[in-house]
N, C-alpha and C positions, 0 to 999 in steps of 0.2 A: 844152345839149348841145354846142355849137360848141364850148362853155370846155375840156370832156374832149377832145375830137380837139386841139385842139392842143399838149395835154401829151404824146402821142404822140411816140416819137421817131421820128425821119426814117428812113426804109429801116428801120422794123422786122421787114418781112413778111420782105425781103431775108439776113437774120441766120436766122430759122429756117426758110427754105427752103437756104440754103446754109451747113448747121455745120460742112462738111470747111474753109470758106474761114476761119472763125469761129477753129476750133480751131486752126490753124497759124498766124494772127497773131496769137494770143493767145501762142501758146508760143513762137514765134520770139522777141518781145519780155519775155515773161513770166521765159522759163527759161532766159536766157543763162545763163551759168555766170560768177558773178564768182570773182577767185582768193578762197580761204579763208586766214588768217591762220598756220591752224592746220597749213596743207594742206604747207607747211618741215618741219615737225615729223616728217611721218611716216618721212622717208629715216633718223631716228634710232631705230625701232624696230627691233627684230631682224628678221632674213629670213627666220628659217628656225627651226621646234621645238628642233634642237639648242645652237642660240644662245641662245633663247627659255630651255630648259632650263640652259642655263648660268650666265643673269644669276639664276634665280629659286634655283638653289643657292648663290651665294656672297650671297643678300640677307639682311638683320640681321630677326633675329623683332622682331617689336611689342612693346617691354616699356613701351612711353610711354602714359601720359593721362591725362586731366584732375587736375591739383594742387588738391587742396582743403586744402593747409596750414595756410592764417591763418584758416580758418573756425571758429570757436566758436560756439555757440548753448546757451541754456537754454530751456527750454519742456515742455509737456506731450506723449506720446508717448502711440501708440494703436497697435494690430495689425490685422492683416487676413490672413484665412485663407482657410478651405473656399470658401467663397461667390465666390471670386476666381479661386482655384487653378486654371492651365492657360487663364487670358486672358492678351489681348496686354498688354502694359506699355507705356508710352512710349517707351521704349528697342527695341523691338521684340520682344524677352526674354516667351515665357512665363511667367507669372507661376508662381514655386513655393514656396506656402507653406514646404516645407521644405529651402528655400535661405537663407541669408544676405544678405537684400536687406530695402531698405528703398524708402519714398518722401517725398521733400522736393519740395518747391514751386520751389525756387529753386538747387539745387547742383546741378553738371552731371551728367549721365547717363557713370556708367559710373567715378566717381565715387568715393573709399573713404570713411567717418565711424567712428569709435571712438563707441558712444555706454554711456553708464554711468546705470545705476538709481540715483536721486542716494539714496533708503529703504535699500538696502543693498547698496551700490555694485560692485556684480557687473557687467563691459561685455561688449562683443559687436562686434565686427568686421562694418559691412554695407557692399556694394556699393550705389549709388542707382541704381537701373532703372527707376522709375517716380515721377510724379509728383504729390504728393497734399500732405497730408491736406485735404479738404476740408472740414474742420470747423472754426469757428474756434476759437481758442485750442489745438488743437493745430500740433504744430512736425513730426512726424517720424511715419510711419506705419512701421512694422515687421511683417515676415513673422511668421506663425503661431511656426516656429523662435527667429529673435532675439527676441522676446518671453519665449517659453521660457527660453533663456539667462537673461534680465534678471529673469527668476523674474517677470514683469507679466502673464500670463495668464488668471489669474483675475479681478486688479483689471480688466483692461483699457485703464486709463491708468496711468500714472505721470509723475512729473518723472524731465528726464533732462538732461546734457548730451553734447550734442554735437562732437566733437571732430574736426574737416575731417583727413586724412592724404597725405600724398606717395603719390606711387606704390611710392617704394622704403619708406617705414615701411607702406602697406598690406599689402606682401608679406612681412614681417617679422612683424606683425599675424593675417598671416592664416594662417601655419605656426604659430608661438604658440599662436593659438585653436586650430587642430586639432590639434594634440598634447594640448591642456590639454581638449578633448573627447572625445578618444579617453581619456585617463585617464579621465575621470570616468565614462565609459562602461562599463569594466574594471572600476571599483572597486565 
């Protein structure tokens, strides 16, 4: 018993009979305010909403991201639909079967691929939102829709290649497809 009392620290009774004394030499030393690095920066932000309002109308809309140009791949392709439809994605994106998305393992989010039914070469234009397939030996998972496109529905799988695109060929890609889906739609 002597061994435990002397692990004891000194004036401990002293600390929780007096917490006001406690608390203010803890925060006096605790909570000084060192300068922030950051804390220069702020006199460069706007002052006032009209300013505010003024930088965010002459700012350039987002047309940038991720280049997946030099990307090729061959592999087997698989779909994924109902069972999924309306979860979150990796990207944070909804998942919607009947959107133009896909899922790769390894190309960045958000993302464009051309990818082509190598059986009878019909391609499809996806955004990458999510990331998958978890199965081995497949390369590329494809929405309920692109699947559709690639006419793979049925089978399930197919071979396909994969074809990485710029931001400016996705947007060339992806007017393309819609017009050439609206026809087929018409006809």
């Amino acid at each position: 018993m002597g061994v435990l009392a002397g692990c004891a620290a000194p004036g401990s009774g002293d600390v929780a009979a007096n917490p006001q004394k406690t608390d203010s030499l803890s925060t006096s030393s605790a909570r000084s305010p060192a300068p922030l690095a950051f804390d220069s920066h702020l006199s460069a932000l706007p002052a006032d909403k009209s300013s505010q309002a003024q930088s965010l109308s002459s700012a350039e809309p987002i047309t940038t991201g991720p280049d997946a140009g030099n990307f090729e791949q061959k592999g087997k392709a698989s779909w994924y639909g109902r069972m999924f439809h309306g979860r979150k994605t990796a990207s944070g994106e909804k998942f919607n079967m009947n959107a133009m998305t896909a899922a790769h393992r390894t190309l960045p989010l958000a993302s464009w691929v051309r990818v082509t039914n190598e059986s009878n070469h019909k391609t499809v234009v996806v955004k990458i939102n999510d990331r998958g397939p978890y199965v081995r030996g497949r390369v590329i998972d494809l929405s309920y829709a692109a699947a559709a496109v690639l006419g793979m529905r049925g089978a399930g799988t197919q071979k396909v290649k994969i074809e990485g695109l710029t931001q400016q060929e996705a947007r060339a890609a992806r007017e393309e497809q819609a017009q050439a889906l609206a026809d087929d739609s018409v006809n």
